[in-house]
Backbone as numpy.savetxt, mean C-alpha at the origin, in Angstrom:
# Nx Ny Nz CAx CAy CAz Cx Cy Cz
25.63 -8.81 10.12 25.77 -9.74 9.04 24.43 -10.45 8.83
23.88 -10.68 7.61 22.65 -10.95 7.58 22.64 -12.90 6.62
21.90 -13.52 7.54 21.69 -14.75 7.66 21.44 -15.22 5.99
22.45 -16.47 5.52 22.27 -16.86 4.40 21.28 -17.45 4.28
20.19 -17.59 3.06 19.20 -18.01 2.98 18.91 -19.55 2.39
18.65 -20.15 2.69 18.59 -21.97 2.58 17.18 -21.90 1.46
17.62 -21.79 0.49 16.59 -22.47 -0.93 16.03 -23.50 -0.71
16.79 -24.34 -0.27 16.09 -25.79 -0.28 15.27 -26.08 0.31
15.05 -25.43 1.62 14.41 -25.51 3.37 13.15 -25.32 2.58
11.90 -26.41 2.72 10.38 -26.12 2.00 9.89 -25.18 3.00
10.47 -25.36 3.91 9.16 -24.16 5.15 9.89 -22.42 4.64
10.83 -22.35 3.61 10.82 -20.76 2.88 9.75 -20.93 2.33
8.86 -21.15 1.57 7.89 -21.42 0.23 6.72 -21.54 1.40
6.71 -21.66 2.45 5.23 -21.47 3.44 4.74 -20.09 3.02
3.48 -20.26 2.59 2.26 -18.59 2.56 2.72 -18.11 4.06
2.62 -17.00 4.27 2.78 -16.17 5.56 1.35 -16.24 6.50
0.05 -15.93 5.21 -0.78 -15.77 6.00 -1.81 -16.14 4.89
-3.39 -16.04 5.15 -4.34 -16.84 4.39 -4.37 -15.93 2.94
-4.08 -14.80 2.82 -4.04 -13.67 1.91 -2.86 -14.74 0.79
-1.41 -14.35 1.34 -0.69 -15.20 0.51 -0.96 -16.44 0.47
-1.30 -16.99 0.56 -2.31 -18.83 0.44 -2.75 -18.61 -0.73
-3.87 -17.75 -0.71 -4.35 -17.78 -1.97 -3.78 -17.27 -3.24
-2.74 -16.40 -3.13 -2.33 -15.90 -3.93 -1.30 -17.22 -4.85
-0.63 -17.80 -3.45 0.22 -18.68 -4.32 -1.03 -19.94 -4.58
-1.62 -19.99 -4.43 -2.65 -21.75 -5.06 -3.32 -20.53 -6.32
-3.52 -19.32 -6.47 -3.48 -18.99 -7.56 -3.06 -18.77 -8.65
-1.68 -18.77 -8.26 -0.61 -18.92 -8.68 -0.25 -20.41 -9.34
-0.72 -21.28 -8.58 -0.28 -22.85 -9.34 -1.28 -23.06 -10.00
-2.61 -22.47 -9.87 -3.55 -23.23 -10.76 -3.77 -22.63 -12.04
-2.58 -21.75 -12.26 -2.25 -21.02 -13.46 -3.17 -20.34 -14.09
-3.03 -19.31 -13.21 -3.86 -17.83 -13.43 -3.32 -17.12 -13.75
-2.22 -16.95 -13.32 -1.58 -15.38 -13.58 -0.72 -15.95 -14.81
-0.98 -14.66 -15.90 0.02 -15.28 -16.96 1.18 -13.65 -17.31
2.03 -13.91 -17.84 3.21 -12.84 -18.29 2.21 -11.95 -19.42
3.07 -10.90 -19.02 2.71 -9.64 -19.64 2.99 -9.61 -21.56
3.21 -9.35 -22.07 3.57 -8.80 -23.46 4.48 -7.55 -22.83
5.67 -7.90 -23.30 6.48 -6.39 -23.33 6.02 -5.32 -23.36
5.04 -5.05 -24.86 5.06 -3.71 -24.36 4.14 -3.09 -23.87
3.05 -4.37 -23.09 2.11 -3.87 -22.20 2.62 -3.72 -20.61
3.78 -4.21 -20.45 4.46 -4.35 -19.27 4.61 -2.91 -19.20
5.53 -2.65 -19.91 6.29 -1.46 -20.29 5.02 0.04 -20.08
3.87 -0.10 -21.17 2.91 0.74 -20.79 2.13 1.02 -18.94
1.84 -0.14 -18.43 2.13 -0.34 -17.14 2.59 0.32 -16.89
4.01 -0.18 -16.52 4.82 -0.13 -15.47 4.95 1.99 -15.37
4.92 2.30 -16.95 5.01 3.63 -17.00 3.68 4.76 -16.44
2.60 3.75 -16.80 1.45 4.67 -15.85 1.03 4.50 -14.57
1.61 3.49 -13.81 1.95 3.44 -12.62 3.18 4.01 -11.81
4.24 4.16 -12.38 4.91 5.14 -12.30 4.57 6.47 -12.16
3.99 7.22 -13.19 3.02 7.99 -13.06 1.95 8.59 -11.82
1.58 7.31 -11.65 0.21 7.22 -10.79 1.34 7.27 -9.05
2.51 6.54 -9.02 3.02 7.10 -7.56 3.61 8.76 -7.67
4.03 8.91 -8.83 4.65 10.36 -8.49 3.52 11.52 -8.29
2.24 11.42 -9.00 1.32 12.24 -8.61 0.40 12.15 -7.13
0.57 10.98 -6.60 0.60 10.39 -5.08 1.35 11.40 -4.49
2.61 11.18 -4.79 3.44 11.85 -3.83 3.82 13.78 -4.05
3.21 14.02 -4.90 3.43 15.50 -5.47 2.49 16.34 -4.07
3.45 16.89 -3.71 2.72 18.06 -2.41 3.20 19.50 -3.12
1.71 19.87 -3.45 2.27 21.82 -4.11 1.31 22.94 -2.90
0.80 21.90 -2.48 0.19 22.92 -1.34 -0.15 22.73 0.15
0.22 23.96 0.31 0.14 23.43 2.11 -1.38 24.11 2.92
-1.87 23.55 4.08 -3.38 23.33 4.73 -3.32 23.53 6.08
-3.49 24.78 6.66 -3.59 24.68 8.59 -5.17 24.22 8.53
-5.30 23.27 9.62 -6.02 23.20 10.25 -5.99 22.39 11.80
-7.17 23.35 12.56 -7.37 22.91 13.39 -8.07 21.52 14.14
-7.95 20.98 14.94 -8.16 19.42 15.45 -8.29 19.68 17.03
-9.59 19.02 17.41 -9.47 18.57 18.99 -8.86 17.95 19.21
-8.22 18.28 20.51 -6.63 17.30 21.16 -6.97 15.80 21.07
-8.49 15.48 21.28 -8.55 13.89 21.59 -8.67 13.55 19.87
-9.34 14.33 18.73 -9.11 13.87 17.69 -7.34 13.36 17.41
-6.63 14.88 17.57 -5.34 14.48 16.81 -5.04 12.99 17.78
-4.85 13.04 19.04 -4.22 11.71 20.12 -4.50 10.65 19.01
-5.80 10.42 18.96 -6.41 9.28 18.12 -6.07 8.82 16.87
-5.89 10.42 16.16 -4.91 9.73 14.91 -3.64 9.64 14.79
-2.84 10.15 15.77 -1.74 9.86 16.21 -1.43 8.25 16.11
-2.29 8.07 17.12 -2.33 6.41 17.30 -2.53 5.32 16.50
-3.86 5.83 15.54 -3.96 5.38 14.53 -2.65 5.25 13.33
-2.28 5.84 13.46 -1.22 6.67 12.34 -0.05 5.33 12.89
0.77 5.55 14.23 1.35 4.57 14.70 1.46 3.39 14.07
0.10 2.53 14.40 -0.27 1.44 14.24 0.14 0.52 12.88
-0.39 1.83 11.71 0.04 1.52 10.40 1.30 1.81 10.12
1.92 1.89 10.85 3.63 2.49 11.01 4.29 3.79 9.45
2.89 4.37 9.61 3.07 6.04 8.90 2.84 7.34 9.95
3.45 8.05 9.46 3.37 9.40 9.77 1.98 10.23 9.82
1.39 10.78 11.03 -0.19 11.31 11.77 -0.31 12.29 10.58
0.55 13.24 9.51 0.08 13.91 8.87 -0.01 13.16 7.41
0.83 11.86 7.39 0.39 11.20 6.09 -0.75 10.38 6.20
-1.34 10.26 7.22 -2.32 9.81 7.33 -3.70 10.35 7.24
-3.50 11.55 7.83 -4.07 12.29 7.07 -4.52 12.99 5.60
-3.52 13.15 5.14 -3.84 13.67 3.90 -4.07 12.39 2.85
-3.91 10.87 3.57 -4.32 9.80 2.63 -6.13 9.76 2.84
-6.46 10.39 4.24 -7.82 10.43 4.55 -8.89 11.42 3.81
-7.48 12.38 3.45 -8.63 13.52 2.65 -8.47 13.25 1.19
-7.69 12.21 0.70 -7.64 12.23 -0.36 -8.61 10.85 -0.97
-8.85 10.27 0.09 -9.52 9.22 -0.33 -11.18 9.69 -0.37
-11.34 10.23 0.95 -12.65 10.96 0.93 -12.80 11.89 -0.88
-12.37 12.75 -0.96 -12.15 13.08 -1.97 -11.99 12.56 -3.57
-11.77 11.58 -3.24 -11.76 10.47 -4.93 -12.82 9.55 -4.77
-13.86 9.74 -3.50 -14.86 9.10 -3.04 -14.68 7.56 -2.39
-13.37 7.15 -2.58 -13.31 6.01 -2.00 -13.61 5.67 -0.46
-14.25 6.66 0.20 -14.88 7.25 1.80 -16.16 8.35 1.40
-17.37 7.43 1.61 -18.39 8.08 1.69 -18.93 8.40 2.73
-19.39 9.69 2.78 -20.42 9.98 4.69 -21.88 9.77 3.97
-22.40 9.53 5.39 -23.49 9.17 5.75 -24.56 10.32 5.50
């Protein structure tokens, strides 16, 4: 059974961490303003978009890895609480759209 939530209690409305801090004092000092319908709408539809081609797998990739590489991204992978082969293929895809440049 999951705990009713107290609206009133001000310590709900506490930022979590310095990230949300700023977001909400950005928030009051009235920055963020509402969309226009049907720019929402355009949005919301090319972001839509933009996760399903994220998630579109049409091809599949063997490759090989030293045991202490994979361990490592194993671990890595863990940490961010995703899956060692989605972590991967977020690595080759970022390299790839250049958002990871080598040296």
């Amino acid at each position: 059974m999951s705990k009713k939530r107290d609206y009133t209690d001000p310590k709900m409305f506490e930022p979590l961490d310095a990230e949300e801090a700023e977001i909400m004092a950005s928030r009051e000092r009235g920055e963020w303003v509402s969309m226009a319908p049907e720019e929402l709408k355009r949005t919301k539809k090319k972001l839509q978009e933009m996760a399903r081609n994220t998630l579109k797998k049409s091809e599949r990739a063997t490759i090989r890895l030293a045991k202490a590489d994979l361990e490592g991204i194993k671990m890595m992978a863990a940490k961010e609480g995703i899956g060692y082969q989605t972590l991967i293929s977020s690595l080759i895809h970022k390299y790839v759209t250049g958002q990871i440049e080598t040296s």
